[in-house]
ROKOL-24672 format. One record per residue: x negated, z, y of N, C-alpha, C in turn. Coordinates in steps of 0.05 Angstrom, whole numbers, plus 5000, padded with zeros to 4 digits. Layout:
ROKOL-24672
XZYXZYXZY;...
end
This chain:
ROKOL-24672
495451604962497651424957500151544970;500451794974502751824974502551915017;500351865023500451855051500951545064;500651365045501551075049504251135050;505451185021508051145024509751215045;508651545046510251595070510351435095;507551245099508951185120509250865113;509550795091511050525099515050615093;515550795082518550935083519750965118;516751105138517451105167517350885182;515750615168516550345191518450245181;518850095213521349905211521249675190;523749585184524649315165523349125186;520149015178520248655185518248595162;516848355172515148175140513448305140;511648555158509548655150511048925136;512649005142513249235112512849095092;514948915087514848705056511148635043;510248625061506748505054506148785047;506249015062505049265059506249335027;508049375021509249444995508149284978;507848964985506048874957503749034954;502349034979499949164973499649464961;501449604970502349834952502949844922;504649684917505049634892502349554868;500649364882498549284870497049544870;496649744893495549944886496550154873;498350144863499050304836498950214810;498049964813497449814785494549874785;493749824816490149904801490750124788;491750324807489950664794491850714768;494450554763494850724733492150524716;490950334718489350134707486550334709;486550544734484050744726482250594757;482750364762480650154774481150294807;478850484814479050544834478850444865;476350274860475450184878478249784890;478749854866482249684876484249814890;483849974876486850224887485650274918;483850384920483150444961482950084974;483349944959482549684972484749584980;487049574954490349594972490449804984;491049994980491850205000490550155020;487550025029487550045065488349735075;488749585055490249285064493349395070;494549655050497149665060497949715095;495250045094495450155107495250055134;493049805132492449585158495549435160;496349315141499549265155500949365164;501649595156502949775169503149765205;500449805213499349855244499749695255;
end
């Protein structure tokens, strides 16, 4: 998680940051929720926006 963050903190402001952070956000709802296999599922939808 926290190698996402860092890099959605290093891209630029357009609509795929904004999409990446939902998906971030949802993946910190999985994993405080415990639900793992959610949490890596946002995190590589974030991480695919990002790129």
């Amino acid at each position: 998680m926290k190698s996402v963050k860092a890099a959605w903190d290093k891209a630029p402001f357009d609509p795929k940051k904004d999409s990446a952070l939902k998906h971030y956000q949802a993946a910190k709802k999985a994993n405080t929720a415990r639900n793992e296999e959610d949490t890596n599922k946002e995190l590589d939808a974030a991480t695919h926006g990002l790129a």
